[in-house]
GUDREN-766938 format. One line per 8 residues: number of its first residue (from 1); their letters; for each residue x, y, z of C-alpha. Coordinates in pm, whole numbers, plus 50000, padded with zeros to 5 digits. Layout:
# residues N
NUM	A	X/Y/Z  ...
//
This chain:
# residues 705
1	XXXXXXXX	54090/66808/78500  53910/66755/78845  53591/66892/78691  53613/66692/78363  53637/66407/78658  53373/66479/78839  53173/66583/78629  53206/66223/78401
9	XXXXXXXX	53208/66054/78789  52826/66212/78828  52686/66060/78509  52881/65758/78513  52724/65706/78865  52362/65808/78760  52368/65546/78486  52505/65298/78718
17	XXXXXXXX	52208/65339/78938  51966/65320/78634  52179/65002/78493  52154/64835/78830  51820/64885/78900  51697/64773/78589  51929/64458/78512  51993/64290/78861
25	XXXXXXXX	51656/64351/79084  51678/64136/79371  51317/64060/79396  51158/63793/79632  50887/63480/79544  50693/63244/79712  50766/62885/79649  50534/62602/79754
33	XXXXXXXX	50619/62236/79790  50404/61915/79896  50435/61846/80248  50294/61536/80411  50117/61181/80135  49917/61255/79850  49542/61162/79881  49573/61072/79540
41	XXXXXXXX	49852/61102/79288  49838/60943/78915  50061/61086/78581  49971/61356/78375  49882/61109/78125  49598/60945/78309  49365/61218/78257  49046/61239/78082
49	XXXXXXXX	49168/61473/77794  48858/61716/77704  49015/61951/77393  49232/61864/77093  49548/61861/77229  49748/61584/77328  49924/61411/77659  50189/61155/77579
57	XXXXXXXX	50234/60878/77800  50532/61091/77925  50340/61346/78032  50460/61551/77700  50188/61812/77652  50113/61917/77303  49872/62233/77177  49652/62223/76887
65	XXXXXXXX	49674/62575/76709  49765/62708/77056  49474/62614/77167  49449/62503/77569  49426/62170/77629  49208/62098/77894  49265/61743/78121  49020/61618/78391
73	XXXXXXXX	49156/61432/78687  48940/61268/78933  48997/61148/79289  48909/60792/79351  48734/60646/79654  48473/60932/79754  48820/61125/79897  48919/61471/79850
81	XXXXXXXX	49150/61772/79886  49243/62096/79951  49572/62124/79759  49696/62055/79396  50044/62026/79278  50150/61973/78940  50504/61851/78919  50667/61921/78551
89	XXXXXXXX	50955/61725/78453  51212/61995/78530  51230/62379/78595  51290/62486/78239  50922/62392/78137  50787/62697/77938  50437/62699/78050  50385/63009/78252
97	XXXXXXXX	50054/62987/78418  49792/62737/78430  49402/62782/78475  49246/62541/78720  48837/62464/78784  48779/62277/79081  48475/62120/79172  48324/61903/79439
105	XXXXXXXX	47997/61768/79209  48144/61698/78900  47972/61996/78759  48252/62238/78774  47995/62531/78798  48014/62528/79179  48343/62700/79228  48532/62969/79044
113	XXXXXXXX	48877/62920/78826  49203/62991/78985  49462/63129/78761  49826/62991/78897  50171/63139/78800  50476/62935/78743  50806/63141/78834  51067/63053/78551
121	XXXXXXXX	51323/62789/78719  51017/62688/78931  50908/62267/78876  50571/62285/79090  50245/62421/79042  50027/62419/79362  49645/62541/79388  49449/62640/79708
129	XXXXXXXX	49151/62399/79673  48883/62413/79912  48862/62137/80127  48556/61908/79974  48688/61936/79574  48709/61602/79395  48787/61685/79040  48974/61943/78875
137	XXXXXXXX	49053/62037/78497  49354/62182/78445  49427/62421/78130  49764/62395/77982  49816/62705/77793  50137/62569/77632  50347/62285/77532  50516/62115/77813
145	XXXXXXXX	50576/61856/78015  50429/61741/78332  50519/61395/78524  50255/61417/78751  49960/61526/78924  49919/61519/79301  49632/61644/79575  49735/61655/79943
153	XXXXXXXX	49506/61732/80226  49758/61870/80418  49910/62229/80387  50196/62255/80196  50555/62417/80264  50639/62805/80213  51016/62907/80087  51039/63257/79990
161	XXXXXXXX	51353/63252/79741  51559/63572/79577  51510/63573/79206  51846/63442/79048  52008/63719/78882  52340/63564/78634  52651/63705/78718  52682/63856/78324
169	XXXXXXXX	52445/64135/78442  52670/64270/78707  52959/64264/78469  52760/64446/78217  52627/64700/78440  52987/64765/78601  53093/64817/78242  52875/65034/78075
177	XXXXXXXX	52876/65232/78355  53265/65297/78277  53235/65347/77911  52948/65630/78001  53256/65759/78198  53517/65763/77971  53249/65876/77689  53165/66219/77874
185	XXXXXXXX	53504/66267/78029  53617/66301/77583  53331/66481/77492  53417/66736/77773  53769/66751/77621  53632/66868/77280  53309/67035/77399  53386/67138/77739
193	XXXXXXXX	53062/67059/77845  53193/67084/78286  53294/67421/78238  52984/67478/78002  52733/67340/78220  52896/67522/78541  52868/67877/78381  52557/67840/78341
201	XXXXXXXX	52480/67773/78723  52690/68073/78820  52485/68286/78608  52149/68180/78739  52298/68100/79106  52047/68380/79228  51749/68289/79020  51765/67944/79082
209	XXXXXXXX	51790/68010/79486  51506/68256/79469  51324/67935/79289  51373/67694/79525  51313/67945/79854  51012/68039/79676  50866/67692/79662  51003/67580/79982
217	XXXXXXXX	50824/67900/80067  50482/67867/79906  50484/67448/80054  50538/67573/80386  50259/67835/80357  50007/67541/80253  50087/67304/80522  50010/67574/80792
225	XXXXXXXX	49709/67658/80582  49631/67296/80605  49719/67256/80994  49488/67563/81074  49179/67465/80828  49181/67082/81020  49164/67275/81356  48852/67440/81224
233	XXXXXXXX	48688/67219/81027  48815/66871/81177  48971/66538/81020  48859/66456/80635  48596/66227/80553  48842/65938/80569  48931/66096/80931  49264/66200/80879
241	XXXXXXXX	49420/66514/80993  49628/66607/80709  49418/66607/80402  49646/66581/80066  49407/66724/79878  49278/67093/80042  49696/67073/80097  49708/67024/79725
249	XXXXXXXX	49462/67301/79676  49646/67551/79868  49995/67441/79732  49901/67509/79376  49710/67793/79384  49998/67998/79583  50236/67809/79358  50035/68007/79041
257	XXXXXXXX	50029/68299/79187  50472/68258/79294  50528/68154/78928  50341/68437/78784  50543/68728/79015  50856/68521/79014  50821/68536/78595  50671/68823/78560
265	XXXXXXXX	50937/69042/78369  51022/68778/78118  50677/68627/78058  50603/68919/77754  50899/68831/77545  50959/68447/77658  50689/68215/77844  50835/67940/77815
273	XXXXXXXX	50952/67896/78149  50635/68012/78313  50427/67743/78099  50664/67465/78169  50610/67541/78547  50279/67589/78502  50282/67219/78351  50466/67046/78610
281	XXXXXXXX	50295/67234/78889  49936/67131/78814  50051/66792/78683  50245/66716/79040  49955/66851/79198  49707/66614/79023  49970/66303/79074  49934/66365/79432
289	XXXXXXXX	49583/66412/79472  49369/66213/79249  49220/65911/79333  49449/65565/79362  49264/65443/79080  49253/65339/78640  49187/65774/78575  49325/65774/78230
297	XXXXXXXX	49271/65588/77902  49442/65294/77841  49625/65360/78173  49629/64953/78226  49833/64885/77916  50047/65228/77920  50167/65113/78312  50210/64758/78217
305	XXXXXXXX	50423/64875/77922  50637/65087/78181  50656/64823/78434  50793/64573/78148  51051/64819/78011  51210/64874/78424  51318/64552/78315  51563/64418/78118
313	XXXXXXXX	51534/64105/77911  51259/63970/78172  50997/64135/78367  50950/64002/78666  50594/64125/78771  50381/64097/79100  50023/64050/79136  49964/64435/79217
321	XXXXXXXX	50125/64496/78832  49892/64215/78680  49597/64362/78864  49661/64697/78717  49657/64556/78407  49362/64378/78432  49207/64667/78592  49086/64406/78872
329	XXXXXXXX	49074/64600/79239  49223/64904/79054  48868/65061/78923  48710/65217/79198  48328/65206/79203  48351/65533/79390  48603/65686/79206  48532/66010/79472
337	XXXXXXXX	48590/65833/79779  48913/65899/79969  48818/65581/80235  48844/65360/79878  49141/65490/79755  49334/65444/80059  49182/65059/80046  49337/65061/79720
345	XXXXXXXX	49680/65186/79842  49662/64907/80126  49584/64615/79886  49809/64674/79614  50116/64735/79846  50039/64406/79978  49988/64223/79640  50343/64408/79571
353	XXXXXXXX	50555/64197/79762  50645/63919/79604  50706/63862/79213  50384/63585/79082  50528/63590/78725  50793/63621/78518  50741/63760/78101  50966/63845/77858
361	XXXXXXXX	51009/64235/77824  50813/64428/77500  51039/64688/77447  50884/65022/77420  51069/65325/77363  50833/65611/77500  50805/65401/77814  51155/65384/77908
369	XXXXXXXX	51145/65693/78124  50880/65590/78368  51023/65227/78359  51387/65374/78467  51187/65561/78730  50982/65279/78854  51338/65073/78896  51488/65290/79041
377	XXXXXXXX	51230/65312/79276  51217/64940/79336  51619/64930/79375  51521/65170/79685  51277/64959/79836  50948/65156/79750  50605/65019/79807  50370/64966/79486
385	XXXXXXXX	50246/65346/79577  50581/65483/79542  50635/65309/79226  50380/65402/79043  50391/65778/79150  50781/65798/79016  50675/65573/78721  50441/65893/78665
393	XXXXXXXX	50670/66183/78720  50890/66131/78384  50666/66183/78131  50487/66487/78272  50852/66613/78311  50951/66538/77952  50594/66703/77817  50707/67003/78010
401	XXXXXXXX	51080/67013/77858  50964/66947/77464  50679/67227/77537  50945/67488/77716  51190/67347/77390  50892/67418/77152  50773/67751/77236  51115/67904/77297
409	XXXXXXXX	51222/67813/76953  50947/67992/76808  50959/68348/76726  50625/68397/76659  50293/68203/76819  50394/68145/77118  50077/68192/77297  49937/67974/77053
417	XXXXXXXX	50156/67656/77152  50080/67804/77508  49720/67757/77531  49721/67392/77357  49998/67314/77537  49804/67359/77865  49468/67176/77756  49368/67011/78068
425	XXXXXXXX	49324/66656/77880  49668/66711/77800  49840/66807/78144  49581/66479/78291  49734/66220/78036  50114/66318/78081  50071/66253/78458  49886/65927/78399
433	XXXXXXXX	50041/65658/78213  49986/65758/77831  50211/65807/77542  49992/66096/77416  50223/66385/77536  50541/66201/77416  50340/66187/77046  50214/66598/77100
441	XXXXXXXX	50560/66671/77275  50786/66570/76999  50494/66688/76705  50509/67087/76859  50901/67031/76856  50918/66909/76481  50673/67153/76395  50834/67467/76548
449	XXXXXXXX	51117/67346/76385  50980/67372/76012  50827/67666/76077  51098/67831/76163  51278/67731/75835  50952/67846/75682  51002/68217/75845  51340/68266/75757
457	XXXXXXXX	51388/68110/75410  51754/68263/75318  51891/68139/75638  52155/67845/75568  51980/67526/75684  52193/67354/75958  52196/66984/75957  52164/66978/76329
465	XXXXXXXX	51805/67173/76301  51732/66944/76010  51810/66610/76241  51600/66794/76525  51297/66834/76292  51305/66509/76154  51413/66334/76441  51132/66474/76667
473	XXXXXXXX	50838/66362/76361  50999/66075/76396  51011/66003/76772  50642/66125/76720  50497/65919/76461  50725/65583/76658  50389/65491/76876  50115/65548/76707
481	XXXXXXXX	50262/65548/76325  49930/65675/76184  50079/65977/76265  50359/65978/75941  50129/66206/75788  50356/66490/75947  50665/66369/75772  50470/66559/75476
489	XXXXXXXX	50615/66937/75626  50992/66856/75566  50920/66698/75249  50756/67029/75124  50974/67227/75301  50980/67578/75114  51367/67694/75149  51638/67918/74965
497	XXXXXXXX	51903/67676/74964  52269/67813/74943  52374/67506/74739  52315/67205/74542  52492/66976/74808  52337/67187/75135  51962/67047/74931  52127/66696/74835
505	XXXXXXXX	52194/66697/75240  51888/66804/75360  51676/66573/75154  51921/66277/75223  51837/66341/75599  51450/66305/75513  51444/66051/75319  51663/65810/75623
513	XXXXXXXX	51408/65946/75863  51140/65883/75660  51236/65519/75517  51275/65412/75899  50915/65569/75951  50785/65413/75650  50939/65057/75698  50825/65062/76061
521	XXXXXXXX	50482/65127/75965  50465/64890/75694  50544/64617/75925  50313/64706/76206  50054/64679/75966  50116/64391/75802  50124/64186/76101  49849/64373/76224
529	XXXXXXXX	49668/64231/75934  49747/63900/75998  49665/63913/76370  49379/63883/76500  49318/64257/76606  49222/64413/76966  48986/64208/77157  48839/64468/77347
537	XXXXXXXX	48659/64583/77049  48510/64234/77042  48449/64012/76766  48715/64173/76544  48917/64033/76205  49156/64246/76070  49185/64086/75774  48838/63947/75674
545	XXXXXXXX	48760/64366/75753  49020/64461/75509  48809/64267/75226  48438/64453/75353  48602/64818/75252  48733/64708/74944  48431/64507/74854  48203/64755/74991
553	XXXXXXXX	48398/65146/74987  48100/65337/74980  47930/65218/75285  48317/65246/75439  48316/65597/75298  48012/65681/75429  48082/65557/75813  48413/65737/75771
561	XXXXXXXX	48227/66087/75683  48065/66047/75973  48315/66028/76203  48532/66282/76031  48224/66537/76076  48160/66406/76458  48572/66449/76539  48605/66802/76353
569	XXXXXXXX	48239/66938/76530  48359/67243/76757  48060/67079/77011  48267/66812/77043  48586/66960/77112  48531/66911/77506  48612/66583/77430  48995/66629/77378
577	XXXXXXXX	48974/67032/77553  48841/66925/77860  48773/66603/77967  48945/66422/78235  48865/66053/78093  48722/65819/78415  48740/66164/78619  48480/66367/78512
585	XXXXXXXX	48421/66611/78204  48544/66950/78309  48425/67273/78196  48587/67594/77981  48613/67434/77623  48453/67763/77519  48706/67949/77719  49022/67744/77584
593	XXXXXXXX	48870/67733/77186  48811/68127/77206  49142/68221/77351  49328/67956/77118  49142/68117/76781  49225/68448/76920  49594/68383/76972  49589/68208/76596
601	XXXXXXXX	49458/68524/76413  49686/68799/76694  50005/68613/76808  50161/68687/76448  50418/68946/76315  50560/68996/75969  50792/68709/75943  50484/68522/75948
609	XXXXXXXX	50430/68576/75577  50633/68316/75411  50689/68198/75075  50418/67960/74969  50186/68005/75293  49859/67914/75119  50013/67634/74991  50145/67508/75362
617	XXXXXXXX	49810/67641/75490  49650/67357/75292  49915/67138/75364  49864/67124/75706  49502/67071/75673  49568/66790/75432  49776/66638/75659  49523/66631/75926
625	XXXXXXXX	49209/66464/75745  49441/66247/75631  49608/66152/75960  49249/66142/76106  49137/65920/75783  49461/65644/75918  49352/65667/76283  48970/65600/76176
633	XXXXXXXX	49124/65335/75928  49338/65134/76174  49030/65156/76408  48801/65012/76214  49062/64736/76082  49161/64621/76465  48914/64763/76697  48576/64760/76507
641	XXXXXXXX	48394/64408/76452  48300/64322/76071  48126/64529/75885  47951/64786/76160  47842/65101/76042  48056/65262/76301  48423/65321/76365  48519/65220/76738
649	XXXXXXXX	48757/65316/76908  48866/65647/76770  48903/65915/77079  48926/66296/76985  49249/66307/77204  49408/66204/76863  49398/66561/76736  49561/66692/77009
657	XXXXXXXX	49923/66671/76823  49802/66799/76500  49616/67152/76650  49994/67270/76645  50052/67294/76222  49749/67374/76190  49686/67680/76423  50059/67803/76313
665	XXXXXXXX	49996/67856/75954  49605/67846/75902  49547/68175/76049  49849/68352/75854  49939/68636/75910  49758/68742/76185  49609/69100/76296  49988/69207/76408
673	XXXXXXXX	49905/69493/76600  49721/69275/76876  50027/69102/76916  50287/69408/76994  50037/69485/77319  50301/69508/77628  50043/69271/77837  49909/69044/77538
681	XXXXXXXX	50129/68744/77679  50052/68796/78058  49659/68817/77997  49629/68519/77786  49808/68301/77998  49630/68415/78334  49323/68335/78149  49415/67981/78065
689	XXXXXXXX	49597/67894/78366  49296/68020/78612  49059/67807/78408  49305/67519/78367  49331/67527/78770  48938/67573/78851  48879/67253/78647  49166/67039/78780
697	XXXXXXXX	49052/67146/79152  48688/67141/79074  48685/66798/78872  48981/66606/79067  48993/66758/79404  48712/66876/79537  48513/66571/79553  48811/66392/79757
705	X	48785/66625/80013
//
C-alpha cells in the first residue's frame, strides 16, 4: 500500500507542477497612464477618417471587411508631443494592438510606425512619440470603442501589475491533480504498475549506475580537457574562458566512444539503445552549442506554436516570443559569430520580462511537450534562454523514444531504421522547433508495426498492436494530413485471421482511425480553400488556384512532373540527408545513401518473405508518389501564387517519414547471409555515427569556436 501511495503521490505531483505552470503563470506587465495636461485632447470621433470604416460619434469603431480603419488626428496651434494615449471606453475592448505613424510634416514618411499592444483588462494605449510630432494616424485593427484621444508632453506613469489569474484555475489544477492520483493509485491495484515499474529498477540498478558514472565520467573528462586547451590556446574569440563549444566537442566525441563500449555486447542483436543515445547525445550537444539564432525551418512558427500551447486558454506572450516569431533580432547576419549570439542571448532575456500581449491559445497537439517544458520553465523563473532550451529538449527526447520503440519492435531491418533514423537533417530538426520528427517518429512506429503483422501472418492479431499501428499513422498524419496516404498499409494489411469477428475487429479499428483522419483532413482543406492561403508565398489564392488546375491539368501535370523528378533525383538527396537548413549544407549524403541501400538489400532474414510482398512492395511506392503528389498539391494551392509554372514551397525533408515503408519492403528479401555477420550491426553504425558527428562538429561547431 505505501508504494501504490507513493508511487500515485509522484505523478499526481508531476502533473500538478505541469497543471500549475501552465494554467496560473504569474507573469508581470507594464502599464502606462497620463501624467500631467494634455497638449491637446479631442474624441475619437473628431478625426479625419482615411479608410472605409466608420467612427460613431461615440467613439464606436466599426471595420469594413476587417479591414483597418485608419483616423488622422492633428494638433492645433503649431504645438506638439511626445506621448499618445488612447483611452477606450472600458478594459474589455477587444482590439489588441494598434499601429501608429507619427509625423512632424504632415507627410508621415519622416518617422517609422510603432506597433502598440493592449494587455486584455488594460483601457489605455500610450505611444513613445518623439518630441516635435504633430499628427498621427492611428490603425484600428478591430471593432471597438475609444472615448478619446490625448497627447501629453510630459512623461507618463509606470505600474508594473501581476497578470490576473481567476480563482477557477487553482481549483482546477488542485483537482485534476487528485483525480491523476486516485486514477494511478486503481490502475496499480489491477496492473500493479509500483511493483512493476520497481522490478525493473532492481534489475538494471547496476547498468543504470554504470550509465550515469559513465557520463558524469566522460563530462568531467571534457571540462578538464576544456580548462587545459584555454591555458594553451587562450580565451575564445568572444574572450571567454570556458568555450561551450570545443567543451561540446570533447563531451560528445568521448560520449560516442562511452556509448559504443558501454553497449557493446548488446549492440549485434539489439541497437536500439545505442541509437537512441546516440540521438539524444548529438542532439543535446547541438542544443547547447549552436548559434542563439532562427537555425531550422519554420522554427518561428514551430516556437510560437509551443509558446502558445504552455498556455492554457490565453497566451500571454512577451516581446522576446513575438520577435521570434517575426524573426526580428533573432536572424543573425553572422550566423558564425559567438560575440552575436551572446548579443542575442542579452536582448531577448531583456525583451522577456514583461508580457506585451495577450492571444488566445491555437491548440496544437505535437507542441504540447515543449510548451509543458517551456512552463515549467517559466513557473521556475528561467530567463528567455532557459526557456527556449527546455522548450527544445522534449521533442528530441520523444524522436529518440519512438526510434528506440521502432527499431526494437522490429525483427528484421534494424540497421535500416538505424541509419535513417540518424540522418543529420533529422537529429537538427528534433532539437529545433519542428514537428518533422513527431510526423517520422510516429510513421517508423506505425510502420514497424505492420510489418511485423506482415512477417508473421498466422500470429493472432492483438487489438492493442492494432490500436498502436493505427494510432501512431494517425498521430503521424495529425500535422501535416497530406500524410494519410500511410493509412493505405493497414487497410491492405495481408493477415491469416483466426476468425470472422478477430477481422470484423481489426477493420472496425481502421476504419475509426481512419474516419477521424479523413474528416480532419477534409476540413483543413476546405477552409484552406476558402482562406486566403500562406502569405509568405506571396500573392497566393487558394481558391481562384484550385480553378487554373482544373481548367488547365496539363500544364499542372507538367509542373508537377517536374518536381516529382527534382524530389526523387539521388543528387538531390543532400537536401533532406544532409543539410542543416540556415546552418550550412553538410557533407556524407553519399556515405549515408550507400550504407542505407546496403542495409536495405543485407539487413534481411527469411521471415522477410511474406505473403503478397510484391504487392506491398508497390504499395509502398504508391503510397509515396502519391503522398509526394498531396504535399506538391497543397503547395501549390496555399503557398504558390496563380498559375506559376513552379510548385513553392515543397522541401525534400517531406520524404524523410516515408524512406521507412519503403526501404522495409522494396528491397525484399535481402542477401541474408550479409546479415548473420557477428559485426554487421557494430560496423554500420560506427560508420554512420562518425560521419553523423564530423558533420554536426564541422558544420555547427567549428565555426563558433
Amino acid at each position: 500500500m505505501k508504494k501504490r501511495i507513493t508511487f500515485s503521490l509522484m505523478f499526481a505531483i508531476i502533473t500538478f507542477i505541469a497543471l500549475f505552470a501552465m494554467l496560473c503563470p504569474r507573469l508581470k506587465y507594464n502599464v502606462y497612464t497620463p501624467a500631467g495636461n494634455a497638449v491637446f485632447k479631442t474624441s475619437a470621433a473628431n478625426g479625419n477618417v482615411l479608410t472605409i470604416g466608420t467612427v460613431n460619434p461615440d467613439g464606436n469603431i466599426t471595420l469594413d471587411n476587417y479591414n483597418p480603419c485608419v483616423v488622422q488626428y492633428d494638433i492645433p496651434n503649431g504645438d506638439t508631443a511626445k506621448t499618445l494615449f488612447v483611452d477606450f471606453a472600458s478594459s474589455d475592448t477587444s482590439c489588441s494592438s494598434l499601429t501608429i505613424e507619427s509625423s512632424a510634416d504632415g507627410s508621415f514618411v519622416d518617422k517609422p510606425a510603432i506597433n502598440v499592444n493592449i494587455i486584455r483588462g488594460e483601457k489605455y494605449a500610450y505611444a513613445n512619440l518623439d518630441s516635435d510630432t504633430s499628427s498621427v494616424r492611428i490603425w484600428f485593427t478591430s471593432d471597438c470603442i475609444a472615448e478619446s484621444v490625448s497627447f501629453f508632453n510630459t512623461k507618463p506613469t509606470l505600474t508594473e501589475k501581476v497578470y490576473p489569474i481567476p480563482t477557477w484555475r487553482y481549483i482546477v489544477t488542485a483537482a485534476l491533480a487528485v483525480l491523476i492520483f486516485f486514477l494511478f493509485f486503481f490502475a496499480d491495484t489491477y496492473f500493479n504498475l509500483s511493483n512493476k515499474f520497481t522490478e525493473h529498477i532492481k534489475l538494471n540498478k547496476s547498468r543504470l549506475t554504470r550509465l550515469v558514472l559513465g557520463v558524469l565520467t566522460v563530462v568531467s573528462i571534457a571540462a578538464v580537457l576544456e580548462f587545459i586547451l584555454r591555458l594553451i590556446i587562450g580565451p575564445d574569440s568572444a574572450g571567454q574562458k570556458f568555450s561551450m563549444a570545443s567543451f561540446g566537442i570533447f563531451a560528445l566525441v568521448l560520449t560516442a566512444v562511452f556509448i559504443f563500449v558501454f553497449e557493446r555486447k548488446t549492440i549485434a542483436l539489439n541497437p536500439e539503445r545505442a541509437v537512441a543515445f546516440i540521438i539524444v547525445a548529438v542532439g543535446m550537444f547541438i542544443i547547447f552549442t549552436e548559434p542563439f539564432s532562427h537555425n531550422s525551418s519554420d522554427e518561428d512558427s514551430h516556437y510560437y506554436w509551443a509558446v502558445n500551447n504552455s498556455f492554457v486558454g490565453e497566451a500571454l506572450l512577451s516581446e522576446a516570443d513575438y520577435n521570434v516569431k517575426m524573426t526580428k533580432k533573432f536572424f543573425l547576419e553572422d550566423s558564425n559569430s559567438i560575440s552575436a549570439s551572446l548579443e542575442t542571448v542579452d536582448s531577448m532575456n531583456a525583451l522577456d520580462q514583461h508580457i506585451t500581449r495577450v492571444n488566445d491559445v491555437n491548440f496544437s497537439i505535437p507542441h504540447i511537450p515543449a510548451g509543458v517544458f517551456i512552463a515549467v520553465a517559466r513557473l521556475f523563473g528561467a530567463d528567455f534562454r532557459t526557456k527556449f532550451i527546455f522548450g527544445q529538449m522534449p521533442m528530441l527526447l520523444l524522436y529518440a523514444v519512438l526510434c528506440y520503440c521502432s527499431i526494437k519492435k522490429l525483427k528484421n531491418g534494424k540497421m535500416i531504421l538505424s541509419v535513417i533514423a540518424l540522418f543529420p537533417t533529422s537529429i537538427l530538426l528534433a532539437c529545433n522547433f519542428s514537428y518533422d520528427p513527431w510526423v517520422t517518429g510516429f510513421a517508423m512506429l506505425g510502420t514497424v508495426y505492420f510489418i511485423n503483422e506482415l512477417e508473421q501472418p498466422d500470429r493472432i492479431m492483438r487489438t492493442r498492436d492494432a490500436i498502436i499501428m493505427c494510432g501512431s499513422f494517425l498521430l503521424a498524419a495529425i500535422p501535416k494530413q497530406v500524410y494519410l496516404g500511410l493509412f493505405l498499409l493497414p487497410i491492405f494489411l495481408i493477415k491469416n485471421y483466426k476468425s470472422k469477428k478477430q477481422k470484423i475487429t481489426y477493420y472496425l479499428i481502421v476504419t475509426i482511425f481512419f474516419t477521424i483522419l479523413f474528416l480532419s483532413f477534409a476540413m483543413r482543406s476546405t477552409a484552406s480553400l476558402g482562406g486566403s492561403g500562406d502569405p509568405r508565398g506571396g500573392a497566393v489564392n487558394p481558391g481562384e488556384q484550385l480553378q487554373f488546375i482544373l481548367n488547365n491539368p496539363l500544364s499542372y501535370a507538367k509542373s508537377l512532373l517536374k518536381l516529382l523528378l527534382d524530389f526523387f533525383s539521388p543528387l538531390k538527396a543532400h537536401k533532406y540527408v544532409t543539410f542543416f537548413s540556415y546552418l550550412g549544407q553538410g557533407k556524407g549524403t553519399f556515405v549515408f545513401l550507400t550504407v542505407l541501400l546496403f542495409c536495405a538489400a543485407t539487413d534481411k532474414t527469411a521471415q522477410n518473405r511474406f505473403k503478397g510482398v510484391h504487392f506491398i512492395k508497390i504499395l509502398s511506392i504508391l503510397i509515396m508518389g502519391g503522398t509526394v503528389c498531396l504535399i506538391a498539391t497543397a503547395m501549390y494551392l496555399s503557398f504558390t501564387p496563380v498559375g506559376y509554372e513552379t510548385i513553392n514551397g515543397c522541401n525534400p525533408r517531406y520524404l524523410i517519414p516515408l524512406l521507412a515503408p519503403v526501404m522495409l519492403t522494396v528491397f525484399n528479401p535481402g542477401i541474408v547471409k550479409l546479415r548473420q555477420f557477428k559485426g554487421y550491426n557494430i560496423s554500420v553504425l560506427l560508420i554512420i555515427v562518425t560521419t553523423l558527428i564530423l558533420n554536426v562538429v564541422c558544420i555547427i561547431t567549428v565555426p563558433m569556436l
